[in-house]
N, C-alpha and C positions, 0 to 999 in steps of 0.2 A: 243467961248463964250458959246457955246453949251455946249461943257464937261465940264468948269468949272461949270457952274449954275449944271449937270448933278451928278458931283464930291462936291459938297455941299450940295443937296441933301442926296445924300450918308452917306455923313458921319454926318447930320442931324440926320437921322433914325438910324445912331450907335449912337450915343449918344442919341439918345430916348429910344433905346433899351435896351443900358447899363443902363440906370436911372433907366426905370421900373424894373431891374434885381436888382437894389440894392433895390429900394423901396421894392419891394416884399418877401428881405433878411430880410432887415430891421424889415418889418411886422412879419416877422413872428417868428425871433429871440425873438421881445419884446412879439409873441404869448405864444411862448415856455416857457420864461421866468414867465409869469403871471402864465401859467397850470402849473408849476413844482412848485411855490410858493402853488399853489390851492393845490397841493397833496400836501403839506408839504415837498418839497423837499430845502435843504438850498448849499450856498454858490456853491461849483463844481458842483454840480447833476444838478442846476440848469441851467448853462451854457452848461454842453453835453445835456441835455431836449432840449435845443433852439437849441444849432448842430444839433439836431437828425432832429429835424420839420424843420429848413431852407433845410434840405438834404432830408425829407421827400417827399417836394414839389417842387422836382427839376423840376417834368414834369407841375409846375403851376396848377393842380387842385385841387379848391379850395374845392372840397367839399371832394375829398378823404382824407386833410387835416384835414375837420370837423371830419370824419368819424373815423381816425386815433385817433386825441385828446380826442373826445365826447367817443371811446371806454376806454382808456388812465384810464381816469377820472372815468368813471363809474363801470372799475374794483377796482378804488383806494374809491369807496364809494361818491366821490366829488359830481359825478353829472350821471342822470341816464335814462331821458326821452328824447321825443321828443321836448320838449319845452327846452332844455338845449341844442339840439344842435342849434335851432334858439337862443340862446343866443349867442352861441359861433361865429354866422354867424353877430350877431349885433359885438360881441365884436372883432373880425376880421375887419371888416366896419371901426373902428373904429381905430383900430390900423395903418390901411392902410390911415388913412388921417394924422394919425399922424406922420406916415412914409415920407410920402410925404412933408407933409409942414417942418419936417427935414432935409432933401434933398435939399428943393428947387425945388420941381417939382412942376408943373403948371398943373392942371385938364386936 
């Protein structure tokens, strides 16, 4: 009784863990996708933009992400201070809820 309840745990927190993996895909693909529209970037560029940022953030942090894009941007003229990357930290926020209630993930 023991290893079963023990063996469903288990494979509980895989599948918590695959979710958050894809949620975080997810986020950050539709991230990519908005910056590469912001720079004027159309149709393909678009889609290697959001490859490039979901492979960006493989190690998950998030702020090297901001750091990455907020540079990104600020070379292409888009956006250029400190209050653009708290933008981009709201617009990430934001994206990750919307990630999630796509999924079906639960807070």
């Amino acid at each position: 009784m023991f290893e079963t309840r023990e063996r469903a745990e288990e494979a509980n927190y895989v599948r918590r863990r695959d979710l958050a993996f894809q949620v975080r895909a997810l986020r950050d693909r539709m991230f990519g996708r908005w910056a590469a529209r912001l720079m004027g970037m159309k149709d393909k560029a678009i889609e290697d933009y959001a490859r490039y940022l979901v492979v960006s953030d493989i190690d998950g942090d998030d702020e090297q992400l901001i750091k990455v894009l907020s540079g990104n941007l600020a070379d292409r003229g888009v956006l250029g201070d400190k209050a653009s990357e708290d933008r981009l930290r709201q617009k990430l926020e934001r994206l990750h809820v919307i990630a999630r209630t796509h999924l079906g993930a639960t807070p």
